[in-house]
Short mmCIF file of the C-alpha atoms (twelve columns), coordinates in Angstrom:
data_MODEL
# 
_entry.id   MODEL 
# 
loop_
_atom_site.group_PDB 
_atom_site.id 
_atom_site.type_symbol 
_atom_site.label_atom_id 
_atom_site.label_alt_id 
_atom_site.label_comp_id 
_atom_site.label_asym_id 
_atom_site.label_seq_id 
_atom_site.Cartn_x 
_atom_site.Cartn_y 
_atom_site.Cartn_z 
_atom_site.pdbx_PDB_model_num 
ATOM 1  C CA . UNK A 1  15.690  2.258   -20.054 1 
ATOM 2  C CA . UNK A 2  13.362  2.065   -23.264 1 
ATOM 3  C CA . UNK A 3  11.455  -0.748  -23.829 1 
ATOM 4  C CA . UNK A 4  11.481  -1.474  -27.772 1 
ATOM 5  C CA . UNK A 5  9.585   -4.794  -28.052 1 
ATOM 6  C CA . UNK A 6  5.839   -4.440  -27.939 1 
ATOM 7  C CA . UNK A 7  2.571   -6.871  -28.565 1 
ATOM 8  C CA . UNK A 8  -0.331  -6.755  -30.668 1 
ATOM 9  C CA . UNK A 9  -3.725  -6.881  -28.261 1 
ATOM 10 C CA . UNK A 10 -5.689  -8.692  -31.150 1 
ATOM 11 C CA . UNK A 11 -3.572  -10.737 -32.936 1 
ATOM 12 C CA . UNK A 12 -0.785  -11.532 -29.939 1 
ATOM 13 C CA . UNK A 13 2.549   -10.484 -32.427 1 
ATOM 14 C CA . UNK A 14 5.318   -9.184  -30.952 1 
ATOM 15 C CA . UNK A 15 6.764   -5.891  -33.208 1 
ATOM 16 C CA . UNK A 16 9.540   -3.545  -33.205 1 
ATOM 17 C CA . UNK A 17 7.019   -0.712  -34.358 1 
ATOM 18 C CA . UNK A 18 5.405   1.861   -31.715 1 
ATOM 19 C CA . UNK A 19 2.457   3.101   -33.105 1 
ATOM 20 C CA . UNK A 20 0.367   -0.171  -34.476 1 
ATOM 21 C CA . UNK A 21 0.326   -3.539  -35.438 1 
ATOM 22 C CA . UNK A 22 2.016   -3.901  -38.625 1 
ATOM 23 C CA . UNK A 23 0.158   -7.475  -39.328 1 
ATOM 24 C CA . UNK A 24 -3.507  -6.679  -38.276 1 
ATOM 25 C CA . UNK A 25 -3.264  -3.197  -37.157 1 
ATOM 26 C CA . UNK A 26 -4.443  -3.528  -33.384 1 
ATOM 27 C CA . UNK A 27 -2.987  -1.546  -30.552 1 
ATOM 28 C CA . UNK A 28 0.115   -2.280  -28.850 1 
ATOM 29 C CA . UNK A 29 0.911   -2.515  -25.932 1 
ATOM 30 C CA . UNK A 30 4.664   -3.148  -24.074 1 
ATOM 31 C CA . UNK A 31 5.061   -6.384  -22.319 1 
ATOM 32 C CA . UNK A 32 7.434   -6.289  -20.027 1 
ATOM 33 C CA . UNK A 33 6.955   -6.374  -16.129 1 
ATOM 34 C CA . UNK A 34 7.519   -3.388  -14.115 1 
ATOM 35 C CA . UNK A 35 10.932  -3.253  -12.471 1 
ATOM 36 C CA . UNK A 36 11.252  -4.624  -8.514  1 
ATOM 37 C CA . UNK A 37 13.050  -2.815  -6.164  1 
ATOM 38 C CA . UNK A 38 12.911  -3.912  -2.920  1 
ATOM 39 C CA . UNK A 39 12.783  -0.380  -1.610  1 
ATOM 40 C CA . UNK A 40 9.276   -0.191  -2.789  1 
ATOM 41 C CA . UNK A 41 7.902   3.270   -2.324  1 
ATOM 42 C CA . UNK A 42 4.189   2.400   -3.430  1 
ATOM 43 C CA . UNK A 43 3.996   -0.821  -2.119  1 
ATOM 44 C CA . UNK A 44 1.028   0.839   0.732   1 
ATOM 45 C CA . UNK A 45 -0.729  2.086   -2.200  1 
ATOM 46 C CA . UNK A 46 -1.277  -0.964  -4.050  1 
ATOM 47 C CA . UNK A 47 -2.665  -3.116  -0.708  1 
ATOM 48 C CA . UNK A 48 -4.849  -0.502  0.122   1 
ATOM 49 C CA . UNK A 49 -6.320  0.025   -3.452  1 
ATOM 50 C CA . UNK A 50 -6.679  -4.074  -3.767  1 
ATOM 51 C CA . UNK A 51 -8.561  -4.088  -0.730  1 
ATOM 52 C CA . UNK A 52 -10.446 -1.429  -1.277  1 
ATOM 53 C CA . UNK A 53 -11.464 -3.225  -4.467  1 
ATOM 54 C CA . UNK A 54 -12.346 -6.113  -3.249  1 
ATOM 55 C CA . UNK A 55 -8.705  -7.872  -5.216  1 
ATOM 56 C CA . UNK A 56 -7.420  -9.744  -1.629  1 
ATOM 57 C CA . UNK A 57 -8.927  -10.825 1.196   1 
ATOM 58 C CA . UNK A 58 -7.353  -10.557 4.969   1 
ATOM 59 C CA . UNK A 59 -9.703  -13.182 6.439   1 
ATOM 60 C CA . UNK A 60 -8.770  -15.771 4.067   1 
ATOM 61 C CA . UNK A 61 -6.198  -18.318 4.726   1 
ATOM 62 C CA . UNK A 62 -3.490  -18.491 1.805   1 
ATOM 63 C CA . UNK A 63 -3.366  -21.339 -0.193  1 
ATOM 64 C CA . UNK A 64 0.246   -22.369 1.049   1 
ATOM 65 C CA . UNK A 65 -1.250  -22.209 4.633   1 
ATOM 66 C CA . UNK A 66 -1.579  -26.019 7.100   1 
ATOM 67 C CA . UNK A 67 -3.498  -26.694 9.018   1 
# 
């Protein structure tokens, strides 16, 4: 499926156009959320690279957690 709605990065329009902003000419960018899919192929990937960055930490409690 094409995405056909995109946003402005400087001015924070939302366009029809793929190429630039028509109203302030700043890059666009398309705003829509990555599809889910519960069979998540990738889903190793991401944890590892987020820890490996430093994004999540294993030793902290979440914020949902009681003591």
């Amino acid at each position: 499926m094409k995405w056909l709605m995109r946003k402005c990065i400087k001015c924070g329009k939302y366009t029809l156009a793929r190429d630039k902003c028509p109203f302030c000419g700043g890059k666009l960018y398309v705003p829509h959320p990555p599809r889910f899919s519960p069979e998540d192929k990738y889903v190793s990937l991401r944890v590892r690279m987020k820890l490996e960055n430093k994004l999540i930490d294993l030793d902290e409690k979440p914020f949902y957690f009681i003591d």
